[in-house]
Backbone as XML, in Angstrom:
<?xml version="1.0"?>
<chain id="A" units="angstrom">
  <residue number="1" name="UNK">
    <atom name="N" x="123.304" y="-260.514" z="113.986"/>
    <atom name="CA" x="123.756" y="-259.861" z="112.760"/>
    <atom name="C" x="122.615" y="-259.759" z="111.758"/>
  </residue>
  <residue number="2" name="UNK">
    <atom name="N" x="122.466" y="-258.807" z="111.012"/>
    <atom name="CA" x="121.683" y="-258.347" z="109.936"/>
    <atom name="C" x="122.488" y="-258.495" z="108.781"/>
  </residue>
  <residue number="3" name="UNK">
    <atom name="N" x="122.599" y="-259.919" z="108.368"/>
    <atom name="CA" x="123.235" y="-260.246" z="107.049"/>
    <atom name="C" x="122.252" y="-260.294" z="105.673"/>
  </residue>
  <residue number="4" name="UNK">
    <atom name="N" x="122.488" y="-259.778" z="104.401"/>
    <atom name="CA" x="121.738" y="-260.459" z="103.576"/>
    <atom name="C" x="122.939" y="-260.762" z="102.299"/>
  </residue>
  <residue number="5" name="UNK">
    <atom name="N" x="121.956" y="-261.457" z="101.694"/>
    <atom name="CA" x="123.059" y="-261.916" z="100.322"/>
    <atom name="C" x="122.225" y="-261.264" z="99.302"/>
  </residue>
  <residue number="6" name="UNK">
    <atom name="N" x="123.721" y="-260.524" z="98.507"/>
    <atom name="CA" x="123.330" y="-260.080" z="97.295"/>
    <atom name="C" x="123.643" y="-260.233" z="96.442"/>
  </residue>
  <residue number="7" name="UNK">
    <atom name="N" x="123.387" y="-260.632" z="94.996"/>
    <atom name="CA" x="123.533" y="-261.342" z="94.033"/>
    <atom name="C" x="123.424" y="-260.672" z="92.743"/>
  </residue>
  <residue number="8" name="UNK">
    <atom name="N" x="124.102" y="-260.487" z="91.864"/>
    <atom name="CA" x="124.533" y="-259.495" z="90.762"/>
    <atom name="C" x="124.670" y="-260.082" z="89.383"/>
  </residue>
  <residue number="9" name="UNK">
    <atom name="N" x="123.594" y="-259.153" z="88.646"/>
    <atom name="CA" x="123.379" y="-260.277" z="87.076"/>
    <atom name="C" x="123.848" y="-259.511" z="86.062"/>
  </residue>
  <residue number="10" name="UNK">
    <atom name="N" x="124.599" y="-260.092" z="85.108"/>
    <atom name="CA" x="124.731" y="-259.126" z="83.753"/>
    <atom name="C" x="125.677" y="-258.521" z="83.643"/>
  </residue>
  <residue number="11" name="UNK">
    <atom name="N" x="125.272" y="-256.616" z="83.662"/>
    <atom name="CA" x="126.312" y="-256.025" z="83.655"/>
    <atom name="C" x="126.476" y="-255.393" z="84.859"/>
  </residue>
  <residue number="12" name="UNK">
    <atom name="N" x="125.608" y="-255.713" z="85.767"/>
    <atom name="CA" x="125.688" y="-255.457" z="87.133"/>
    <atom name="C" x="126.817" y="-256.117" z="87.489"/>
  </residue>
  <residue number="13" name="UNK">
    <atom name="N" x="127.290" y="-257.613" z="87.296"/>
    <atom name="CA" x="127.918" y="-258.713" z="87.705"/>
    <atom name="C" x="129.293" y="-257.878" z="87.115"/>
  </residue>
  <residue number="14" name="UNK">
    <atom name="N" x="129.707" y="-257.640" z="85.787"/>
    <atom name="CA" x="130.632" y="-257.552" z="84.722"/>
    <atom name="C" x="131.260" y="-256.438" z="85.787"/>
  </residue>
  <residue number="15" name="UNK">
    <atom name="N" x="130.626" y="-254.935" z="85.833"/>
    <atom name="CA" x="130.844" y="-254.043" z="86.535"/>
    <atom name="C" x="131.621" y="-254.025" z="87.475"/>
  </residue>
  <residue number="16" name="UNK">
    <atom name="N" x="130.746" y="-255.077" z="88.751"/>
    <atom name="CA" x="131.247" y="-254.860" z="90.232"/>
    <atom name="C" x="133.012" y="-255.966" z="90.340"/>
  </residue>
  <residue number="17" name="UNK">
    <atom name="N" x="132.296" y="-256.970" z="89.160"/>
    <atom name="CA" x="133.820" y="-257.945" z="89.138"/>
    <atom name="C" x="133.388" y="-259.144" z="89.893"/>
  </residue>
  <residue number="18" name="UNK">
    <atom name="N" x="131.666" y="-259.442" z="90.426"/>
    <atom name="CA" x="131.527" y="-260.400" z="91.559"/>
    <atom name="C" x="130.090" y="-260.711" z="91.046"/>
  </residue>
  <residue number="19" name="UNK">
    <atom name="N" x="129.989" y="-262.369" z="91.015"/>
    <atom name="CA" x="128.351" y="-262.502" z="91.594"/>
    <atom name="C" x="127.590" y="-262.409" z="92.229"/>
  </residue>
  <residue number="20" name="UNK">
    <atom name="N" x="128.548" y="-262.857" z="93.381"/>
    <atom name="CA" x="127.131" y="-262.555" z="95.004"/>
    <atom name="C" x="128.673" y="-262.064" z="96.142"/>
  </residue>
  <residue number="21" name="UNK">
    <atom name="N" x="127.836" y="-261.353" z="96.799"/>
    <atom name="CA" x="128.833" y="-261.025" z="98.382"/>
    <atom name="C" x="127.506" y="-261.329" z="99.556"/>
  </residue>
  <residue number="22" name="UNK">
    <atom name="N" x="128.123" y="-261.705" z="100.668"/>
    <atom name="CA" x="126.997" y="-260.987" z="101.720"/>
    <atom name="C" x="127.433" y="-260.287" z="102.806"/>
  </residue>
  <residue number="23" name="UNK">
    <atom name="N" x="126.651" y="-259.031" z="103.136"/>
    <atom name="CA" x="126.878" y="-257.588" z="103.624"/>
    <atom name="C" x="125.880" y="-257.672" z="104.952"/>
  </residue>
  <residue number="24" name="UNK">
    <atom name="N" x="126.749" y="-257.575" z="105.733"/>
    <atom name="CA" x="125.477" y="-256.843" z="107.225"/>
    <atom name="C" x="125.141" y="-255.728" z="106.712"/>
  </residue>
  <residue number="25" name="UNK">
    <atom name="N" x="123.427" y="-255.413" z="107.017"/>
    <atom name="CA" x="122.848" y="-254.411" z="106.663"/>
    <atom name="C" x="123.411" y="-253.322" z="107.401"/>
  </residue>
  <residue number="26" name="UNK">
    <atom name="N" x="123.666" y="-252.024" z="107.131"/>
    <atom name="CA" x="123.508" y="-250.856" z="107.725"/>
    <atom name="C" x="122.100" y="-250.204" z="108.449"/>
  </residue>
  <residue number="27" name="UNK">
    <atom name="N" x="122.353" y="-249.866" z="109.570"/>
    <atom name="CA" x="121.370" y="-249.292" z="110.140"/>
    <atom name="C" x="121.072" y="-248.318" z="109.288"/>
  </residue>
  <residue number="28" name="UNK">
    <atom name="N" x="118.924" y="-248.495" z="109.075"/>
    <atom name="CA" x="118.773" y="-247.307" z="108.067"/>
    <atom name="C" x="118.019" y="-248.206" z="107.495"/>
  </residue>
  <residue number="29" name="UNK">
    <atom name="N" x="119.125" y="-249.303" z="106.276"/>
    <atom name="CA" x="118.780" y="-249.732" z="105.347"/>
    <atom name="C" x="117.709" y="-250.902" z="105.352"/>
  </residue>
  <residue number="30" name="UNK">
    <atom name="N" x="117.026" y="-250.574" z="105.159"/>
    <atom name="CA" x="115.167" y="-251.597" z="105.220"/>
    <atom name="C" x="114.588" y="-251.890" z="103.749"/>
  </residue>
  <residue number="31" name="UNK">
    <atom name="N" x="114.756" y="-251.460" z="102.778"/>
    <atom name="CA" x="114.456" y="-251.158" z="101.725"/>
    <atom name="C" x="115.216" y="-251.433" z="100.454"/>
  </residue>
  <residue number="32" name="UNK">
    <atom name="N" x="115.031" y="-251.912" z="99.321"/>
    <atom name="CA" x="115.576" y="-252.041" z="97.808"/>
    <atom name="C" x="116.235" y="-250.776" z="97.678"/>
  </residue>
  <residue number="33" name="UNK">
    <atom name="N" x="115.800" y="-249.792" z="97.675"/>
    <atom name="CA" x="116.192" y="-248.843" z="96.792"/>
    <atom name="C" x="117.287" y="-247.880" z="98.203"/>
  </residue>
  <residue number="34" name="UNK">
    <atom name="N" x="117.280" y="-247.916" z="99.751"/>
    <atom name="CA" x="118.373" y="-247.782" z="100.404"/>
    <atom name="C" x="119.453" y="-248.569" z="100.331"/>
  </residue>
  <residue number="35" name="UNK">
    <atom name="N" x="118.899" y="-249.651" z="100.202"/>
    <atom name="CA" x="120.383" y="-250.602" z="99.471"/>
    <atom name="C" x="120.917" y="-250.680" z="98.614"/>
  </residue>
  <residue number="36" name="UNK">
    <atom name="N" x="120.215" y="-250.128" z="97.453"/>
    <atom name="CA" x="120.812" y="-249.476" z="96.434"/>
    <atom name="C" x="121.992" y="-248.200" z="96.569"/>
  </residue>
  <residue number="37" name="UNK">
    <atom name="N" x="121.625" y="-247.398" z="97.460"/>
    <atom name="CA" x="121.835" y="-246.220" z="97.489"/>
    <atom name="C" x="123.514" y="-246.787" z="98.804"/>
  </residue>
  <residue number="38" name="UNK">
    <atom name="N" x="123.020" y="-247.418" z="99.571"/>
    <atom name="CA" x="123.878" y="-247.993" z="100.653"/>
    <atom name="C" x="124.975" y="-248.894" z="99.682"/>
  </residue>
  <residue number="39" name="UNK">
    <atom name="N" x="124.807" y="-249.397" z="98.312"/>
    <atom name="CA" x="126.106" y="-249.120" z="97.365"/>
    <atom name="C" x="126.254" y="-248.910" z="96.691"/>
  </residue>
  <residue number="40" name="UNK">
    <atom name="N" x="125.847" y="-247.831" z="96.101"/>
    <atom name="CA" x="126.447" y="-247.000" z="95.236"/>
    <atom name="C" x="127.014" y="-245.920" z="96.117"/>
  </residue>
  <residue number="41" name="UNK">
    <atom name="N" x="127.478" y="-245.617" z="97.210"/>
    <atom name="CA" x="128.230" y="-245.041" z="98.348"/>
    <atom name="C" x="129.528" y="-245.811" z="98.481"/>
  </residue>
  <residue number="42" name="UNK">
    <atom name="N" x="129.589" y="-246.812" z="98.170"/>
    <atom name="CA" x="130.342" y="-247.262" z="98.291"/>
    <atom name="C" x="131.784" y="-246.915" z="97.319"/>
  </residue>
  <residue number="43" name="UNK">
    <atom name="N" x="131.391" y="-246.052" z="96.627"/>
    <atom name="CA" x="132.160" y="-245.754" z="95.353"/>
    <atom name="C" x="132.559" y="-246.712" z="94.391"/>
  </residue>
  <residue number="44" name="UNK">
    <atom name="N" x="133.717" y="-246.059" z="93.518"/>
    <atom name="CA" x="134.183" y="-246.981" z="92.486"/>
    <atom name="C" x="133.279" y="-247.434" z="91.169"/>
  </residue>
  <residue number="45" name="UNK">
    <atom name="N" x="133.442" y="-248.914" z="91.335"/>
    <atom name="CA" x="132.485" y="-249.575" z="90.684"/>
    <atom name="C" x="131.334" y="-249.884" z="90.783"/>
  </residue>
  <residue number="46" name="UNK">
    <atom name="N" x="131.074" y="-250.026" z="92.143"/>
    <atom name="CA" x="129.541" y="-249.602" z="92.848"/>
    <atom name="C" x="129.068" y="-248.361" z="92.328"/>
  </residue>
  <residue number="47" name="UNK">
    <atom name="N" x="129.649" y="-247.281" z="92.535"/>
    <atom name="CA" x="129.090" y="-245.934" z="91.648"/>
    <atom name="C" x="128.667" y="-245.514" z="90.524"/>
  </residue>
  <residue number="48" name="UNK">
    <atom name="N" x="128.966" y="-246.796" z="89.727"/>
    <atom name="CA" x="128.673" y="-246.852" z="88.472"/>
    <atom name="C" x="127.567" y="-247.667" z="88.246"/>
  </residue>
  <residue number="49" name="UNK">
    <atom name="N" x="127.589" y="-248.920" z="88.898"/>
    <atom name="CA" x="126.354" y="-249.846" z="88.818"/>
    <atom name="C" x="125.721" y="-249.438" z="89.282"/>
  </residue>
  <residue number="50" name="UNK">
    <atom name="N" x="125.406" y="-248.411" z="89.793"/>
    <atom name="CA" x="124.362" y="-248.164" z="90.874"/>
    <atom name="C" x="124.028" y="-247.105" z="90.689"/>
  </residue>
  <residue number="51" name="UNK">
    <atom name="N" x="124.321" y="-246.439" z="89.804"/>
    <atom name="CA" x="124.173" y="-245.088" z="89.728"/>
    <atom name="C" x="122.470" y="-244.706" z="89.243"/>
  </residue>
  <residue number="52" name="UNK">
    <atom name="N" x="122.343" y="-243.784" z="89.864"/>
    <atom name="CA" x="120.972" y="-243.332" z="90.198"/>
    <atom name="C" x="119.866" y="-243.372" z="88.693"/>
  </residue>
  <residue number="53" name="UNK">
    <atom name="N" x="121.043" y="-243.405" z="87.371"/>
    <atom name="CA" x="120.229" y="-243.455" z="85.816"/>
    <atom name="C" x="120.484" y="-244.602" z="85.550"/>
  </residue>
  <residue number="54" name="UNK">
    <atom name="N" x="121.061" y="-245.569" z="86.177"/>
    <atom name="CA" x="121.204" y="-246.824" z="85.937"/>
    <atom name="C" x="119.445" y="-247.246" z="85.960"/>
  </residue>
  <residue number="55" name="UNK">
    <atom name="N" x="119.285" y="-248.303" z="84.825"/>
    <atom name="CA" x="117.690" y="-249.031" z="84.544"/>
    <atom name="C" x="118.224" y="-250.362" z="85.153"/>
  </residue>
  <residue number="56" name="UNK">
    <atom name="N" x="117.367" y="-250.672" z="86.519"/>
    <atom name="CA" x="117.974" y="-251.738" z="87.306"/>
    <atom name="C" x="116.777" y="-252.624" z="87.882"/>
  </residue>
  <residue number="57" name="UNK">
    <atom name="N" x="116.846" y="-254.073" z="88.173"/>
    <atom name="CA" x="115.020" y="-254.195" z="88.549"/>
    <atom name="C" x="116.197" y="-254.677" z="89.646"/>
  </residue>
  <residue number="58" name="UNK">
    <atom name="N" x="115.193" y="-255.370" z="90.502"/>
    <atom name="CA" x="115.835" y="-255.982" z="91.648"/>
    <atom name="C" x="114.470" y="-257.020" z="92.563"/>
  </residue>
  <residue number="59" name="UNK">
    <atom name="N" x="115.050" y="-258.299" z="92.854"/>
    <atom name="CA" x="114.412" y="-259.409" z="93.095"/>
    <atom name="C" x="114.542" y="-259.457" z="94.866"/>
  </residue>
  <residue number="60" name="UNK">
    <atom name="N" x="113.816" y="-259.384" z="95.454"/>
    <atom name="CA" x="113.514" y="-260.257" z="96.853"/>
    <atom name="C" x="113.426" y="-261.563" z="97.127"/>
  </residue>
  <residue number="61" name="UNK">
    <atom name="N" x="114.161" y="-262.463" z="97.442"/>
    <atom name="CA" x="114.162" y="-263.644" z="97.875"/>
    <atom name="C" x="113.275" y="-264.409" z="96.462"/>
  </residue>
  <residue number="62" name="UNK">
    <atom name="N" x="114.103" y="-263.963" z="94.987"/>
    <atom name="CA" x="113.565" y="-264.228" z="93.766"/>
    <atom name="C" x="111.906" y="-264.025" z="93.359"/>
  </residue>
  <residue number="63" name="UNK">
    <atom name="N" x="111.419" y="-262.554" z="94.140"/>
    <atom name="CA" x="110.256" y="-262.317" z="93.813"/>
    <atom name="C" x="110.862" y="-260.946" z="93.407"/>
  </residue>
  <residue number="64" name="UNK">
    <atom name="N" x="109.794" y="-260.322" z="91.642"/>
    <atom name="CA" x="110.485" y="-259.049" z="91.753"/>
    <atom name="C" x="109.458" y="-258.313" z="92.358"/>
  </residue>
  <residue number="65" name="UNK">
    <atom name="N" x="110.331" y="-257.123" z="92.879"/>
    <atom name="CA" x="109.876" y="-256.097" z="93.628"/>
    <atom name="C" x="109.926" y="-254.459" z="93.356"/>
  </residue>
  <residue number="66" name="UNK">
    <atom name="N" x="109.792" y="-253.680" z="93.487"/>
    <atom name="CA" x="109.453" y="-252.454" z="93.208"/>
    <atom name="C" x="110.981" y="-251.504" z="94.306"/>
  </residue>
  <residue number="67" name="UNK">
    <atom name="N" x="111.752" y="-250.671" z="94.421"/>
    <atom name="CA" x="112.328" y="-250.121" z="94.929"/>
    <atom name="C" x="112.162" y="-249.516" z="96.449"/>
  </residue>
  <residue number="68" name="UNK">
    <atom name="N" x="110.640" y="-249.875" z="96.896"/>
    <atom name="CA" x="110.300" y="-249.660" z="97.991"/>
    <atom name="C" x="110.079" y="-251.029" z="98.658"/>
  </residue>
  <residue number="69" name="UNK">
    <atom name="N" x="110.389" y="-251.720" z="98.365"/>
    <atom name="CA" x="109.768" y="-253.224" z="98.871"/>
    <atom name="C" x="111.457" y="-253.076" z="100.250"/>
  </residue>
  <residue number="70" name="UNK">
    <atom name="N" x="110.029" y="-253.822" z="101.471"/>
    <atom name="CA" x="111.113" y="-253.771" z="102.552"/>
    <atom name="C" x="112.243" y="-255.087" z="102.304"/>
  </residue>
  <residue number="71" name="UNK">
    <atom name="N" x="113.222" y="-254.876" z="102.890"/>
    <atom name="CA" x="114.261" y="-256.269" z="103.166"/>
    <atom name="C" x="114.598" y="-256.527" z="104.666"/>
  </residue>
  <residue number="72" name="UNK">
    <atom name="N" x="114.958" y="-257.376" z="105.211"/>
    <atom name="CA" x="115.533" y="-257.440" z="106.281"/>
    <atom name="C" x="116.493" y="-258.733" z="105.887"/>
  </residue>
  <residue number="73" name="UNK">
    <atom name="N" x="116.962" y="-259.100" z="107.474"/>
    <atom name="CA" x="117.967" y="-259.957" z="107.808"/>
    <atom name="C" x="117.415" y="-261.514" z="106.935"/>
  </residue>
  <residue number="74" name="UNK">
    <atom name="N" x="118.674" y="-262.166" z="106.043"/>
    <atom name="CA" x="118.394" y="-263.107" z="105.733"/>
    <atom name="C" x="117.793" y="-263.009" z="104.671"/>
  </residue>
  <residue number="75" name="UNK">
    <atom name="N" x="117.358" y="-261.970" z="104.112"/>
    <atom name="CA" x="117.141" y="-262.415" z="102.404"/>
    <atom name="C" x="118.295" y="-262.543" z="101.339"/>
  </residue>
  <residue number="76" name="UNK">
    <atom name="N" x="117.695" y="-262.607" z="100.219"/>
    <atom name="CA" x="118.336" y="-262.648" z="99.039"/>
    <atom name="C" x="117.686" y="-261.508" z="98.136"/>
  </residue>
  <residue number="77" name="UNK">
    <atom name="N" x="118.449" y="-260.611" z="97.814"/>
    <atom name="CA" x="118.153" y="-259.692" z="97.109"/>
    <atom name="C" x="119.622" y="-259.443" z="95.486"/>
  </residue>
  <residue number="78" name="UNK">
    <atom name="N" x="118.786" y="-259.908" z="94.552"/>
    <atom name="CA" x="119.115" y="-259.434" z="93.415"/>
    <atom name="C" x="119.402" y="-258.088" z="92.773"/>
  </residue>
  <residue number="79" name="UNK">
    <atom name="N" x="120.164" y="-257.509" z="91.746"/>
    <atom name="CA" x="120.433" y="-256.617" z="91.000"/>
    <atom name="C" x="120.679" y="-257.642" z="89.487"/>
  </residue>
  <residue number="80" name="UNK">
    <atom name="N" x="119.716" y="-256.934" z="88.810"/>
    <atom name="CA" x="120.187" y="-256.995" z="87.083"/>
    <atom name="C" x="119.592" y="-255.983" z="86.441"/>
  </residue>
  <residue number="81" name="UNK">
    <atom name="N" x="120.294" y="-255.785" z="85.018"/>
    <atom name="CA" x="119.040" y="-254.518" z="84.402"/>
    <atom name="C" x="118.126" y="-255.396" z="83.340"/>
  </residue>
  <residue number="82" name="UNK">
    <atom name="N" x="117.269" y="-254.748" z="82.997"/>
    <atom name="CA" x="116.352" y="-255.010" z="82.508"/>
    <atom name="C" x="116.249" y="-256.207" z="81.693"/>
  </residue>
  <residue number="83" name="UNK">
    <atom name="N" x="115.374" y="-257.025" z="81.447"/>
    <atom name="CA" x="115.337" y="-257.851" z="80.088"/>
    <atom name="C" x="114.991" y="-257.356" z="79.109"/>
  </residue>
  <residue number="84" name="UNK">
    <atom name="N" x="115.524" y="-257.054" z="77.704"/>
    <atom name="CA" x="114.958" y="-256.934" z="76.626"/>
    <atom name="C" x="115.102" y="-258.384" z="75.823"/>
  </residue>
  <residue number="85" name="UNK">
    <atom name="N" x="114.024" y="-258.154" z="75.051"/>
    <atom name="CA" x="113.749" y="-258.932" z="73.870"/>
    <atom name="C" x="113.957" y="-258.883" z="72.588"/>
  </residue>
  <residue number="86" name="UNK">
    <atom name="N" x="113.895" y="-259.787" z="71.656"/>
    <atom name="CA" x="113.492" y="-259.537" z="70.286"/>
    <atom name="C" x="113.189" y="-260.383" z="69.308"/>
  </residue>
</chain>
């Protein structure tokens, strides 16, 4: 199985209604930003968090990463939006 755990901060978290789930990958999905895309397909509330103008960073096994950064089986991959300050 191609499991990873994903973990949801903020209003990512508020949104979906959940902190973490873990999802067998879909064939395809190798990548941050296909897994992105692999839920926000998912509709609903996923469609909203995920939505393509959504400002979202996203962490690899708590390193951040860029939307092309690969994933496979067994990581931990994050969603939150941005930090601001003040």
């Amino acid at each position: 199985m191609k499991n990873v755990r994903i973990l949801y901060f903020a209003s990512v978290r508020e949104n979906i209604g959940k902190d973490a789930e873990e999802i067998e990958l879909p064939a395809g999905v190798a990548t941050v930003a296909a897994l992105r895309s692999h839920l926000r397909s998912r509709g609903g509330a996923y469609e909203s968090a995920f939505a393509e103008k959504a400002l979202l960073r996203a962490a690899v096994n708590q390193d951040m990463v860029q939307p092309a950064a690969a994933i496979k089986a067994g990581d931990e991959v994050a969603f939150f939006p941005p930090v601001t300050g003040g």
